[in-house]
C-alpha positions as CSV (number, residue, x, y, z in Angstrom):
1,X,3.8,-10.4,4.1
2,X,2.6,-7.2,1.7
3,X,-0.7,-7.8,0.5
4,X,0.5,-5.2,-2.9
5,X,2.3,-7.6,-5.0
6,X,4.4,-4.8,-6.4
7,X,5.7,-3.9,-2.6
8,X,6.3,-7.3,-2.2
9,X,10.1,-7.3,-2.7
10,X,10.9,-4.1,-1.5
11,X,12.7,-5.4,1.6
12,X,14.7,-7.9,-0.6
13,X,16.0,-6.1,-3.4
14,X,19.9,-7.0,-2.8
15,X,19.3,-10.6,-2.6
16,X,17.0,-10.7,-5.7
17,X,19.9,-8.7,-7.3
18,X,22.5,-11.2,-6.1
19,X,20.8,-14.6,-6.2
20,X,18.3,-14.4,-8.8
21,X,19.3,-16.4,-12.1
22,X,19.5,-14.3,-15.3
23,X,18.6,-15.8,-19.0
24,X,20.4,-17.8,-21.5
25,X,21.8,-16.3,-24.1
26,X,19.4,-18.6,-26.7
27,X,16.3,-16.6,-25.7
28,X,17.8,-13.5,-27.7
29,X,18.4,-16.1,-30.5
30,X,15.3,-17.3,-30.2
31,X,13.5,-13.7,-30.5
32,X,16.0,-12.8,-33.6
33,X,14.9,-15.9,-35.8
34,X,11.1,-15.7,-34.4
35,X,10.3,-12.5,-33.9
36,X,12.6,-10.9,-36.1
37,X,13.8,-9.0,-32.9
38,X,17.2,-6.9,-34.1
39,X,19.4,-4.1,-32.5
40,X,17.1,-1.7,-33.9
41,X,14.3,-3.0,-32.1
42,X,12.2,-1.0,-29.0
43,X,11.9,-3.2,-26.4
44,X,9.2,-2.5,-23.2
45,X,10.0,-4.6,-20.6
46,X,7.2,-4.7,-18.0
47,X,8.2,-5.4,-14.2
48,X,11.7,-5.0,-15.4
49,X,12.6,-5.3,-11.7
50,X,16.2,-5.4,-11.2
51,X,16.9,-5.4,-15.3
52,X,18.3,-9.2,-15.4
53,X,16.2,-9.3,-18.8
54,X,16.2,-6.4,-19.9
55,X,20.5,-6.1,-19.6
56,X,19.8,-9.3,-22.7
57,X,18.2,-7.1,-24.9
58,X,20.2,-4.3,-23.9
59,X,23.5,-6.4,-25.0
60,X,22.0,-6.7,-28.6
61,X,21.6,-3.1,-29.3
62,X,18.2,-2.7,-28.4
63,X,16.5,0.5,-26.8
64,X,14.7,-0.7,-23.6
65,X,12.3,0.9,-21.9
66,X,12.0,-0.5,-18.2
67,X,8.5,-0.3,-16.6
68,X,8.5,-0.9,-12.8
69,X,6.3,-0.4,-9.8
70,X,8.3,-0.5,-7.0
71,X,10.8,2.2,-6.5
72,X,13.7,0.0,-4.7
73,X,13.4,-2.4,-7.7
74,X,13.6,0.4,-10.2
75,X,16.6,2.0,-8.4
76,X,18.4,-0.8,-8.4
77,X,18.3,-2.2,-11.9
78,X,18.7,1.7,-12.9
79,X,22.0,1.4,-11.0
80,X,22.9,-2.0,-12.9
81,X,22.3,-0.6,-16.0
82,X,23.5,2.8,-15.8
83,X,26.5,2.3,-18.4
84,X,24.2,1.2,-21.2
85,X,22.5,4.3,-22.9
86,X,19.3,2.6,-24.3
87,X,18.2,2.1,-21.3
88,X,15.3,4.2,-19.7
89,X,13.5,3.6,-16.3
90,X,9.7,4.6,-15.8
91,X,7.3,4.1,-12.8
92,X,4.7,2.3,-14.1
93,X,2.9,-1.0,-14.1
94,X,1.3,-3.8,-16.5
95,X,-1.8,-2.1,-16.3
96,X,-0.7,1.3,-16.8
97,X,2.8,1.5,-18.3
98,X,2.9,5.3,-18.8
99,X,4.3,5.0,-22.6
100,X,2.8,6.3,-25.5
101,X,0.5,4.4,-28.0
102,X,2.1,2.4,-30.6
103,X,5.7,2.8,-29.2
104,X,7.1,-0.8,-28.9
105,X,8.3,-3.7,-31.3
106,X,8.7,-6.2,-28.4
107,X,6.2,-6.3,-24.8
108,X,8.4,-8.6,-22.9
109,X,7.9,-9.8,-19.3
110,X,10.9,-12.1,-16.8
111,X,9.6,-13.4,-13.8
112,X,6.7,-11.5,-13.9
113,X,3.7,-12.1,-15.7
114,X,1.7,-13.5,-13.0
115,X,1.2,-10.9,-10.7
116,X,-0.5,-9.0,-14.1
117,X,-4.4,-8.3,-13.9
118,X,-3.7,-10.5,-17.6
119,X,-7.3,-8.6,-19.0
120,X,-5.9,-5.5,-18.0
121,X,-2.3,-6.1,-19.1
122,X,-3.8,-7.6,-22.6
123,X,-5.8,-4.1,-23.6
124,X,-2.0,-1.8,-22.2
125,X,0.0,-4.2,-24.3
126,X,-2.4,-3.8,-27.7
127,X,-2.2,-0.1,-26.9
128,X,1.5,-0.2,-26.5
129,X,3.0,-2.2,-29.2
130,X,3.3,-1.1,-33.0
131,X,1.3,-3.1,-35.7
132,X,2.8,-7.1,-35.3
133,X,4.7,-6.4,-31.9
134,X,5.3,-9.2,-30.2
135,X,4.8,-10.2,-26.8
136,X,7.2,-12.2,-24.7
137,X,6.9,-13.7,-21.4
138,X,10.2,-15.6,-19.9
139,X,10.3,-17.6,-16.2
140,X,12.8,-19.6,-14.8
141,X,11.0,-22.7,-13.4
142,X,13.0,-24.3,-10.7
143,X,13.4,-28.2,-11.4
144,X,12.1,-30.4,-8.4
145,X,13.7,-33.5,-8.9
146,X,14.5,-36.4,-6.5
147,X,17.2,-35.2,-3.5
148,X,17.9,-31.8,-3.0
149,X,15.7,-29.7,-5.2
150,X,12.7,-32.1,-3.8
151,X,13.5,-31.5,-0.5
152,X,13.9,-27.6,-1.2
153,X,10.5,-27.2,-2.8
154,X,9.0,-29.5,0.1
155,X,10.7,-27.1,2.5
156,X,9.4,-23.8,0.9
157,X,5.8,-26.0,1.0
158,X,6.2,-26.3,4.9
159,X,7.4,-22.7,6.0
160,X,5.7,-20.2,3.6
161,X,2.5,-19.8,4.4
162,X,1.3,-18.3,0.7
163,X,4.1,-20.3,-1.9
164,X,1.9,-22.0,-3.7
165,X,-0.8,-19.2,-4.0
166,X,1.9,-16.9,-6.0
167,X,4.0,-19.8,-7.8
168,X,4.2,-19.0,-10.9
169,X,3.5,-22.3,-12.1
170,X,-0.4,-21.9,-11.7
171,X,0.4,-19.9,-15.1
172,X,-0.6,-22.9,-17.6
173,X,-1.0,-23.1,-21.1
174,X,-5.0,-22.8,-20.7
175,X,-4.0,-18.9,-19.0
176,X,-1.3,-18.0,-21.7
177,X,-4.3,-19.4,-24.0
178,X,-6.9,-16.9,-22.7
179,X,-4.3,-14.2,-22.2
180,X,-3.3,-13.9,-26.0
181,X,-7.1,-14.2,-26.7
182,X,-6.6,-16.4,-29.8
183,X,-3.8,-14.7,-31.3
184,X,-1.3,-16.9,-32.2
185,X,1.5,-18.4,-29.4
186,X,3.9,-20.9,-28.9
187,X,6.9,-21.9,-26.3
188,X,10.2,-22.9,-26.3
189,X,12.8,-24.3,-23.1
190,X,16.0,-24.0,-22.4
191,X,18.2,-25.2,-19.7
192,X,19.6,-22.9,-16.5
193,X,21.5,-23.3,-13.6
194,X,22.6,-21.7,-10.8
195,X,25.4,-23.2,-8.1
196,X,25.3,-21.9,-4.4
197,X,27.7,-22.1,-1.2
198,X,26.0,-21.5,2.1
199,X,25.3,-17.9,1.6
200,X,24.3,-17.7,-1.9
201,X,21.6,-20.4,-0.9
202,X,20.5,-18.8,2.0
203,X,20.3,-15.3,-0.2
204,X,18.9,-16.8,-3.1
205,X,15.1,-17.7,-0.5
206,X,15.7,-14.7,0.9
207,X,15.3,-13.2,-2.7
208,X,11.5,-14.8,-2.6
209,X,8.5,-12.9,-2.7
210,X,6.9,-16.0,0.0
211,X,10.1,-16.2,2.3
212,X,8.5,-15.2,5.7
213,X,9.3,-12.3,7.2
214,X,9.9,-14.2,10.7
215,X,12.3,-16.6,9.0
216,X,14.4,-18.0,11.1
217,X,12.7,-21.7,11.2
218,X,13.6,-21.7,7.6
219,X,16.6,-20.5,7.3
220,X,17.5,-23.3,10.0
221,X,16.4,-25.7,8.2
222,X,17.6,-24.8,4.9
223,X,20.9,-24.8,6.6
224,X,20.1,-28.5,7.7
225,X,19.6,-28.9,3.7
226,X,22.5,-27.4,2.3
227,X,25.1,-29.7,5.2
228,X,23.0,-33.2,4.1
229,X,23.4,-32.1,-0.2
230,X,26.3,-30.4,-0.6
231,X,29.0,-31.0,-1.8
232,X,32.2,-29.6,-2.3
233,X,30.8,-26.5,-0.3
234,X,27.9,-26.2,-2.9
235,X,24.1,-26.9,-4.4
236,X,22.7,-27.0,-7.5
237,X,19.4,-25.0,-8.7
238,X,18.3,-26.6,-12.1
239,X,15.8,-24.4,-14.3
240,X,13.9,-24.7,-17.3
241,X,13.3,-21.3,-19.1
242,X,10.5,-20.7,-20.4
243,X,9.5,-18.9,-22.7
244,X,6.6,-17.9,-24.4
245,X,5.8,-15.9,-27.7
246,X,2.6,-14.6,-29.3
247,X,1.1,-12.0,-31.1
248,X,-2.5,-10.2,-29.3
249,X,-5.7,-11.2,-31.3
250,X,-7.0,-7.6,-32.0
């Protein structure tokens, strides 16, 4: 496994593109009555990856600027997005994003806040976003309930070696707390769901960051999975989206 998170999904940039779950549509309407996010709004979204987020703000009207470390990821979502003209791709990274001072209504962040140095991140993001920009952070947390999506997360428990060190579920109120530094915050959820056959499952692991690089005793057993819950030829992945808005205490 790459010790440089922002290497880390270099070998799996197709699946992530594939398999990974974009947004619901309710987070844009969430940021419009919140936020007061609109078409004319200049959106930085950091660790843009593959674009699944910022293609949302992109469908609004917005002009997004994608900032992202790893050169396969930033190919790829350049290639997604190509046909939408607001969009603009820079090398960059939480830490040092490249763009100028004072150049963004909305900081927003999919799937990747916690691989941020968040002190770091805080002080680029002040420097980044015009007077009362708002910052946004959005996961998809994977429901583990009883049956399949149990035995999934038990599964990724027993063949990755680092899943729960880079989970993003150590990322707790108490560190979104600290993060905005007192400046005001609050969250919202909204349901997601993704359905797989055989290959979309065994693409949508693949897609992980902690998926071993020797995986064939996991993809056996995930295969083991998919025969005892499926049905109908498919699975169920259940989310809650999360979201999270706030403004930086100066």
């Amino acid at each position: 496994m790459r010790s440089d998170p922002t290497e880390r999904f270099s070998s799996r940039v197709e699946d992530y593109q594939r398999y990974r779950p974009s947004y619901p549509e309710e987070v844009i309407a969430f940021l419009e009555r919140e936020c007061g996010l609109t078409a004319q709004s200049r959106v930085a979204d950091i660790g843009s990856g593959t674009g699944l987020l910022s293609e949302l703000f992109l469908r609004l009207g917005c002009e997004v600027v994608g900032v992202e470390p790893n050169a396969d990821m930033r190919a790829a979502g350049a290639r997604l997005l190509a046909g939408w003209p607001g969009f603009h791709s820079v090398a960059g990274r939480a830490e040092a994003t490249t763009l100028p001072g004072g150049s963004a209504d909305i900081v927003s962040a999919g799937q990747a806040f916690h691989w941020f140095d968040a002190c770091a991140a805080r002080s680029e993001f002040q420097r980044i976003l015009k007077p009362d920009g708002w910052v946004v952070l959005v996961w998809n947390e994977r429901l583990v309930s009883a049956g399949f999506l149990a035995d999934y997360e038990a599964l990724l428990h027993r063949y990755s070696a680092d899943y729960a060190q880079v989970d993003h579920r150590r990322v707790d109120d108490a560190a979104i707390t600290r993060f905005f530094a007192g400046g005001p915050w609050r969250a919202a959820t909204f349901p997601n769901q993704q359905h797989f056959d055989w290959q979309g499952l065994r693409g949508r692991v693949l897609s992980s960051s902690y998926a071993p690089l020797n995986c064939e005793p996991l993809l056996e057993a995930l295969a083991h999975l998919f025969e005892t819950y499926q049905q109908a030829g498919q699975v169920s992945f259940l989310y809650e989206t999360k979201l999270y808005i706030g403004q930086l205490a100066p």
